[in-house]
N, C-alpha and C positions, 0 to 999 in steps of 0.2 A: 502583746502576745508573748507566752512566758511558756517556762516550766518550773512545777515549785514541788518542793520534798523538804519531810521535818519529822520530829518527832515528840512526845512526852512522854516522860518518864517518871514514876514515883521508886523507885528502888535502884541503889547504886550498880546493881549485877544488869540491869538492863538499859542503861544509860548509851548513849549517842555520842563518839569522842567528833572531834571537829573535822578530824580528817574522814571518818567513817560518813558523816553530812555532808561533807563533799566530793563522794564518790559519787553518793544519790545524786547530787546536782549535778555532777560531770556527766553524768549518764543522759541528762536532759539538755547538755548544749545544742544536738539539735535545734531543738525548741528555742535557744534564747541566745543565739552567736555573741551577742553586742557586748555582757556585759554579768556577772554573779556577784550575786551580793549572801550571807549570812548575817544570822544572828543565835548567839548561846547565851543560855543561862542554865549555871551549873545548880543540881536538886540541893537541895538543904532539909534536912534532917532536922537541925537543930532552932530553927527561924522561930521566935516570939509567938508565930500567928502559925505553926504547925510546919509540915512537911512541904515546904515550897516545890513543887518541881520541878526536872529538869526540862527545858526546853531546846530544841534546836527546828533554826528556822532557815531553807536554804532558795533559792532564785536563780533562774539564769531568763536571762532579760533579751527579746527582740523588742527592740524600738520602737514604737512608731506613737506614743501621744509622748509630748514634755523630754523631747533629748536629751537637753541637760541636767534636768534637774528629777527625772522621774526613775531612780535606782531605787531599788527596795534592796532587803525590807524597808517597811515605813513606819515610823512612831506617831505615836500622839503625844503633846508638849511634854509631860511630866515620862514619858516612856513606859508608861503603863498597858500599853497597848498596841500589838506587832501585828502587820498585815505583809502576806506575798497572798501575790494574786496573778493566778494564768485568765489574758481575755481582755474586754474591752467595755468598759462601760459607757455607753450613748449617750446617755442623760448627766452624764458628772458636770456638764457649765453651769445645768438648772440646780442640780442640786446642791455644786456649790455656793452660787450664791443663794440659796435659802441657808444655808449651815454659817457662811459669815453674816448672813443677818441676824442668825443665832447668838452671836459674839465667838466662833469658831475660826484662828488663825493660823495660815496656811503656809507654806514655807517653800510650795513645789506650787508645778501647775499641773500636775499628774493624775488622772482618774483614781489611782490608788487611795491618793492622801483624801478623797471623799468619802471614801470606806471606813478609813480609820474614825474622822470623825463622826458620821452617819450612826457607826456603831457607837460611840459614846453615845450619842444621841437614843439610840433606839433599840441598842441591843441585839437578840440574837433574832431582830424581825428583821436584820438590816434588811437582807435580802430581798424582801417585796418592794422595797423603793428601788431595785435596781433593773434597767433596762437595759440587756446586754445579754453577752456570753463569757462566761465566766466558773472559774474554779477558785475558791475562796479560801485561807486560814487565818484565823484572829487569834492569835496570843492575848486574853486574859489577866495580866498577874493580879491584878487585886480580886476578881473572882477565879483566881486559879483555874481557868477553862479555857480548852481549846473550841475554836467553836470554825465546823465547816460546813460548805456552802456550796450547792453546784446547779449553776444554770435551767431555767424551768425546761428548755427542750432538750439538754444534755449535749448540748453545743460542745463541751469542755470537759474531757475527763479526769477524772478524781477515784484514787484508789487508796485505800487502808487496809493495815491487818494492826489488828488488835491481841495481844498476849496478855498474859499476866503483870500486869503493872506499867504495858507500856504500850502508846500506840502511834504508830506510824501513819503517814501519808505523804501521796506523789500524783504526779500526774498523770505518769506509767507505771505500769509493774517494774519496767527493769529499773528501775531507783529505788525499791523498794530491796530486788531480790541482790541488791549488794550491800544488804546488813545482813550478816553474820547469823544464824537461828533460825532464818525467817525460813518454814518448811514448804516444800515444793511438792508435796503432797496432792496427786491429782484427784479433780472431784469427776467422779465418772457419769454422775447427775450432768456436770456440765458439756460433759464429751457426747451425752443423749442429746441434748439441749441444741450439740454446734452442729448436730449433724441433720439435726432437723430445720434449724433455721439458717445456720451458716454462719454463727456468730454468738458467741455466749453472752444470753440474757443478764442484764443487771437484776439483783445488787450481786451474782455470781462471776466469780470468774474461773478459768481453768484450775487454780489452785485454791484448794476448801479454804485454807487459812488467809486469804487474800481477797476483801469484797468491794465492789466498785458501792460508791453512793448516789443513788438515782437521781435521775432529773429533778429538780423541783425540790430538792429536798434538804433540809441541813442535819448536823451531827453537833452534839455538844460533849466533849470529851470531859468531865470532871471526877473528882475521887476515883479514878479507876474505872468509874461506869460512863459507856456511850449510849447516847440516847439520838435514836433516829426517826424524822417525824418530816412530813410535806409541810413546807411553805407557799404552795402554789396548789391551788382546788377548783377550778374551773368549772364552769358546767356543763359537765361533758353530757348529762342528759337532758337537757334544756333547748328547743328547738327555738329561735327566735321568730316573735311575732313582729314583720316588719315587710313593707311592701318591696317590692323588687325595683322601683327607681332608690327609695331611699336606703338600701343596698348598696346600690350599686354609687351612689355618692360618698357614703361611710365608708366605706371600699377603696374607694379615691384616695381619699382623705389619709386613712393610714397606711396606703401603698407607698405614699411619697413623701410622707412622714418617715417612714421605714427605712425609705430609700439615701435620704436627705439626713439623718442621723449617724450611716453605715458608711458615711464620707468625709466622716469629720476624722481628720488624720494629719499628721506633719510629714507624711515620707511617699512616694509614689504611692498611686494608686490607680489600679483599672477594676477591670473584668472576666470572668468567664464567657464565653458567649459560643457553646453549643448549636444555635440556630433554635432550638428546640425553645415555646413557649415562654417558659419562665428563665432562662436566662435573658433569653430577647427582650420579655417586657422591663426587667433589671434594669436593663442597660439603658433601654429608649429611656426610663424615669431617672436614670443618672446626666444621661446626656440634658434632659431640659433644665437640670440646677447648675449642671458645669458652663464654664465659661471659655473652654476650650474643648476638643476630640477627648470623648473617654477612651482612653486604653483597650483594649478587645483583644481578647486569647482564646483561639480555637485551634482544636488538635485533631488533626485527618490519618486516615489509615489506607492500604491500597485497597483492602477487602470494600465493595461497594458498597453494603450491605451494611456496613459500621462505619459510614465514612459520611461526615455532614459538614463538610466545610463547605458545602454550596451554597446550603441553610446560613450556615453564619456569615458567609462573602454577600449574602442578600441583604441582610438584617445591617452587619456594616457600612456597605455602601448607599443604602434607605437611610440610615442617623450621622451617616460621617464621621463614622470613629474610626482613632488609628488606629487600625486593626493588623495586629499579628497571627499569620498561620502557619502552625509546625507541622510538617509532616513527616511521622516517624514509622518505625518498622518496630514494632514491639518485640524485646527480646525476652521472651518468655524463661527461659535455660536461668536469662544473666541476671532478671529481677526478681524472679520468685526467692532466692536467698536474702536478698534484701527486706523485700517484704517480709519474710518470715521474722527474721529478727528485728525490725522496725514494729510489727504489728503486736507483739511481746505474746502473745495466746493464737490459737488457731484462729484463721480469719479467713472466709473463703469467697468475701464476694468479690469478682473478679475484673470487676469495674475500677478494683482500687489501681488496676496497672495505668488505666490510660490519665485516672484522676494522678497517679504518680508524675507519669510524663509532662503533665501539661502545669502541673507543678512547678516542676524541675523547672520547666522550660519560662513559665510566667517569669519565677523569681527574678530569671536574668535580667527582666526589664521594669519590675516594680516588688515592693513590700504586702503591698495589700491586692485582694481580688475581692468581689464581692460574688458570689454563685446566686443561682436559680431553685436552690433547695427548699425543700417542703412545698412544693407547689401545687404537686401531682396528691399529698396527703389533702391538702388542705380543702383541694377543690374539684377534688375526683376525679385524678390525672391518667389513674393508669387503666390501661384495658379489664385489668382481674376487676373493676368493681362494676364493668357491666357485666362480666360473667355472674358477678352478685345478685345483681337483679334480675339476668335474666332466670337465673337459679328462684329468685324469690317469687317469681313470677308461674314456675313449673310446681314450686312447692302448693298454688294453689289451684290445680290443675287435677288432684287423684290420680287416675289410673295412670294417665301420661306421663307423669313422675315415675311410675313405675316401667312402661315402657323403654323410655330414653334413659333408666338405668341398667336395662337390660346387658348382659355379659356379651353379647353378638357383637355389639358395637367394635369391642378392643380385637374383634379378627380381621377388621378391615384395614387391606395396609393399608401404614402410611406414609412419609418422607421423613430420614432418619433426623432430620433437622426438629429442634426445638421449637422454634417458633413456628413451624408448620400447620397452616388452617389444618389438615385433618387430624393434626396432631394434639391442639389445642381443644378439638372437640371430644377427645375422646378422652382427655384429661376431665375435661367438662362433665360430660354423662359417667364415669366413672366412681366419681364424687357424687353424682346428685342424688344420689337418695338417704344420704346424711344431713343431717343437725348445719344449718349455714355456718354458723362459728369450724365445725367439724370438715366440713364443705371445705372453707378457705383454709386452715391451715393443710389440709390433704394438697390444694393447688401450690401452694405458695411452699411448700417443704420441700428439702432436697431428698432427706429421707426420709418417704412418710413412713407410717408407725409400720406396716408389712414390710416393706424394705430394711426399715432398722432390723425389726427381730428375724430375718433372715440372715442379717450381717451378723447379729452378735453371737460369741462363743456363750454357753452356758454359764461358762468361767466369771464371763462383762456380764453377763442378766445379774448372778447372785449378787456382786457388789452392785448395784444401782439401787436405791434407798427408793421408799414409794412415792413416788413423784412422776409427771408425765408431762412431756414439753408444752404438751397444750393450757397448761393454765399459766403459762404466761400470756399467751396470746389472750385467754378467756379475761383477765383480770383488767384489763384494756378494754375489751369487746363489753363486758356488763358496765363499765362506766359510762356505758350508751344509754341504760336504759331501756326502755320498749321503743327508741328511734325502729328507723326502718336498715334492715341487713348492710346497704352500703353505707350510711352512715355510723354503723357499728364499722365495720369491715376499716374504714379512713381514720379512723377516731382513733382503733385499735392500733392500727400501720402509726400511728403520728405517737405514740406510746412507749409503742415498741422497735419495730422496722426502722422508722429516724432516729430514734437517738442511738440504735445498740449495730445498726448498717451503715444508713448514709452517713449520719454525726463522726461516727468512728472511724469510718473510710477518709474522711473529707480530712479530719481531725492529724490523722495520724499522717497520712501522703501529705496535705497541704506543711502541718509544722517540721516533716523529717527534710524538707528541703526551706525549711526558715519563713514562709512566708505564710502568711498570716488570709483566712477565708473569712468570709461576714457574709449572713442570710437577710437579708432583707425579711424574706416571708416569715421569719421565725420571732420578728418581733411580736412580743407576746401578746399587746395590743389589738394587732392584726389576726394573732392564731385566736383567741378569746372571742371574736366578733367571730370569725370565719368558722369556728367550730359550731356555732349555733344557727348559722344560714341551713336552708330546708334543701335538702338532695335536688332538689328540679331547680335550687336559682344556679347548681351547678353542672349538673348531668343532663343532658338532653338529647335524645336520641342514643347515637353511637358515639358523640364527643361527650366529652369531660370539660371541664373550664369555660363555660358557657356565661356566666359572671364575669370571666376576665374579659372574655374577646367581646362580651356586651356594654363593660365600661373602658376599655382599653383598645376597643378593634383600631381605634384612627391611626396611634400610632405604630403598626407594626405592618407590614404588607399582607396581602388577602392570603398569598402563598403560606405564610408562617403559622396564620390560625388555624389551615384548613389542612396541614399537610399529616402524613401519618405518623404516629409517635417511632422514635426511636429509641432504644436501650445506648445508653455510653456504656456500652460495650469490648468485647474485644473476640475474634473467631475460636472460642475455645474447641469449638468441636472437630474446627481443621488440626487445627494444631496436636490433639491428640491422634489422630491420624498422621502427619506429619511430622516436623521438627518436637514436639515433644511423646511419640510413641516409644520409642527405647527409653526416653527417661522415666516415662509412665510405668513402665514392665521394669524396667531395674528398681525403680523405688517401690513399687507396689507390690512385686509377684517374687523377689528376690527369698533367699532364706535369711538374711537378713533384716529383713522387716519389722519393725517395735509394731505395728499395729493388729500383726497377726498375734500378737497374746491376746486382743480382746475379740477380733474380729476373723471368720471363716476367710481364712485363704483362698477356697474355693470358689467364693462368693464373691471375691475380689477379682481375684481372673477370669469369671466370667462377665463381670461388668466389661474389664479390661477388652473381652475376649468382641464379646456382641460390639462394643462402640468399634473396636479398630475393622471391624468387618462390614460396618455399617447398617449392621441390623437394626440399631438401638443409639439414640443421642444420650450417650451417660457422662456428659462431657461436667457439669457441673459436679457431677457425685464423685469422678475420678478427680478435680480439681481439691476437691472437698477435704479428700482420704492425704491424696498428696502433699497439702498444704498442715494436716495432720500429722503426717508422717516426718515430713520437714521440719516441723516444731518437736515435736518429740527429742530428734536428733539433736538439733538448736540448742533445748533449753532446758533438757533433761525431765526434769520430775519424778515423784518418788512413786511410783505404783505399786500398792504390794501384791499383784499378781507377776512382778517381776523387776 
């Protein structure tokens, strides 16, 4: 687990000096304590075979496959060919030794040096032989091409900006925005985007001239021109025809395949272990390949209500893992500046504090964790997709559709609290008498589309180019096909929602404190099978993962399957009523404010105004603004409405 930043260059005016290449890296030691490596090669003008470019290739190394011998960059024999690589390849034993049965020799014992030769091998398909998570650059010299690569579920992020003659990439932004030119020009498309999902959608990022490169996908940098294209097509509209034992054995199969791959390591290694489903089943499948107690890290809170270290004290002492429990007092004040400049763009989900904490806190006693992630995408985890259904179920109902969207509903109080049954219902009929696609991002938005255009000044409407947050989600939801709504709804979330929320929260908190997270469920194997199972071998009733606890119930207690889901969470909605209500009014209501050039001040304080009086839970939306405002301050940007 790395961080890596470089660049190409065909013109001497836009060239990369060495110390400039290792500023980008130095920005990335989080990412990679152990160990930085480079490589340059200066442009030539004047070369036999044309304009050779300049290259610069930089790394900062955390450990954990080939100690000694696994520093990058890496060559291939004749030096033809330069790999840095953020991430972990699973499969590099297998694929090793197919490539020296090739006559291909090896020099390391490093998953790296597989790549290098792989791509001789196979070129810019490397990437479908690879089973992992990963952020990818191959230096070229005899085809003069840069060629990048990033993980089908976007485990691993990867960023570039592209100019005239030359083009950059990192793992973050901030490695990027300490080359000299590179313009901090804000996209106000993407500032719609954050405020509706809470997180700017790929290939977008905060800054226009700065683009992340999606899941699944590679980049081939040559002559000047990038060419961006999926290496990964799944079929996401393809229901599988297969009965429900032999599911639920194929299931098995690459559960613990999955699980049994993401353990292969030279440096500690445990767990996460929330109590909650899919980190529980993780762990139980780790413990029956170890041959010793796997490691367990659960993080408790005082609030009861966000607090599940019961759940994981269960599930631990049920597998006999040594189990570690941190119980912290979240300092809301002292880590929102961290995050903000850790997270390089607005970032608002607000889970990333506790995923921070327990971070921090794993590192101390191991390198590697393996999480419970994608679980709830995969297999129909969270509450919003029986609201789907039951939505899909009303849409066949006529009049009563129109009843239960009646305007009456939203006079009924209800409990200023978010997760509030009558609060949740009235979110529910609200939305129903829209398009499901339309339906779900209305539930699942912090500001849906009436809230935005109440927030913006005229001033933010005119610069917003024609575009509407919704077709990112849509573009997701039609690779469903004519499935049925909750299968669009999961398909969509595993698209979008994982790689550009969870991926980036996990991403960002687990490497800003060095250590290194691995999905089980994201092996692609397992998502490829699991996306084509039929909604009833997952959803039943009012549970979700009905598959899992049908092939997995023995190992986990009755308690664990049956109990009600929780959010990792943290009490936002206390907190702005408490220890953060003057920070909330000094940062949001001030006359100092960067966000009131785009947005009604008015509109602001009374968000402010209804949460702190407890009319209204606006605890995500004022997180939202704040974590915007924070970043504005942070990291500047060129707006030219000021």
């Amino acid at each position: 687990m790395c961080g890596i930043a470089g660049a190409v260059w065909t013109a001497p005016d836009m060239s990369i000096s060495d110390s400039q290449l290792r500023q980008m890296v130095d920005q990335l030691r989080h990412r990679g304590p152990d160990d930085a490596g480079h490589y340059q090669s200066e442009l030539s003008l004047s070369s036999p075979r044309g304009c050779e470019p300049g290259v610069g290739l930089g790394f900062r190394r955390l450990s954990i496959i080939d100690l000694e011998t696994g520093n990058q960059p890496i060559c291939n024999e004749d030096e033809t060919v330069w790999v840095v690589f953020n991430g972990e390849i699973y499969n590099f034993p297998e694929l090793r030794k197919r490539l020296e049965g090739a006559g291909h020799r090896f020099k390391t014992h490093s998953d790296t040096e597989v790549i290098v030769h792989l791509y001789e091998d196979e070129g810019a398909d490397v990437f479908s032989h690879l089973n992992g998570m990963f952020a990818i650059a191959i230096w070229d010299s005899k085809r003069r091409q840069l060629v990048l690569g990033r993980d089908r579920l976007g485990q691993k992020p990867l960023v570039y900006s592209q100019a005239s003659q030359r083009l950059l990439f990192a793992s973050e932004l901030k490695a990027i925005l300490k080359i000299p030119g590179v313009s901090r020009e804000i996209d106000f498309n993407a500032v719609d985007d954050y405020l509706a999902y809470q997180y700017v959608p790929h290939p977008y990022t905060i800054f226009k001239d700065i683009k992340k490169l999606p899941p699944g996908h590679r980049a081939i940098y040559k002559s000047g021109k990038l060419t961006i294209e999926p290496y990964w097509s799944p079929r996401w509209g393809s229901e599988r025809d297969c009965s429900y034992e032999s599911a639920k054995d194929e299931l098995r199969r690459l559960m613990k395949s999955a699980v049994e791959l993401r353990m292969r390591a030279d440096v500690p290694l445990g767990a996460f272990l929330s109590g909650g489903i899919d980190s529980s089943l993780v762990v139980a499948l780790m413990q029956q390949v170890a041959d010793q107690p796997i490691k367990t890290f659960s993080i408790g809170f005082d609030q009861k209500e966000y607090d599940e270290t019961n759940y994981a004290r269960t599930v631990a002492e049920h597998l006999g893992t040594d189990h570690q429990e941190f119980r912290v007092t979240p300092d809301a004040i002292e880590i929102l500046p961290k995050l903000v400049w850790q997270y390089d763009e607005p970032f608002a989900d607000s889970s990333s504090i506790p995923t921070w904490y327990v971070s921090q806190m794993t590192r101390e006693h191991v390198t590697v964790a393996l999480s419970g992630d994608g679980g709830d995408e995969l297999f129909a985890g969270y509450q919003r997709y029986q609201a789907i259904r039951l939505g899909h179920w009303i849409d066949q109902l006529g009049p009563l559709k129109q009843i239960l969207g009646a305007t009456w509903w939203q006079k009924l109080p209800s409990s200023s609290r978010q997760k509030g049954l009558l609060r949740r219902w009235k979110r529910f009929v609200s939305a129903v008498a829209k398009k499901p696609m339309e339906r779900y991002l209305d539930w699942i938005a912090i500001f849906n589309e009436e809230r935005r255009c109440l927030l913006y000044r005229p001033e933010f409407v005119e610069r917003l180019e024609d575009s509407d947050p919704i077709a990112f989600l849509s573009s997701g939801w039609a690779k469903a096909g004519e499935r049925d709504p909750v299968a669009c709804a999961s398909l969509a979330d595993l698209q979008t929602y994982l790689p550009c929320d969870l991926m980036t929260k996990t991403d960002i908190a687990s490497m800003a404190n060095s250590l290194e997270c691995r999905q089980p469920f994201l092996d692609y194997r397992l998502v490829e099978y699991a996306i084509g199972l039929p909604t009833k071998f997952k959803l039943r009733g009012r549970a979700g993962k009905r598959i899992l606890k049908d092939t997995f119930g023995e190992l986990l207690p009755a308690e664990i399957w049956n109990r009600r889901k929780m959010g990792f969470g943290v009490p936002l909605d206390h907190w702005f009523r408490g220890e953060l209500r003057e920070l909330a009014w000094d940062t949001l209501a001030s006359d100092g404010t960067k966000i009131h050039q785009w947005f009604h001040s008015d509109a602001i304080r009374q968000l402010l105004q209804t949460h702190t009086d407890g009319t209204f839970d606006h605890s995500y939306r004022l997180w939202s603004l704040m974590v915007l405002e924070l970043w504005l301050r942070e990291w500047g940007g060129h707006s030219p409405m000021g």
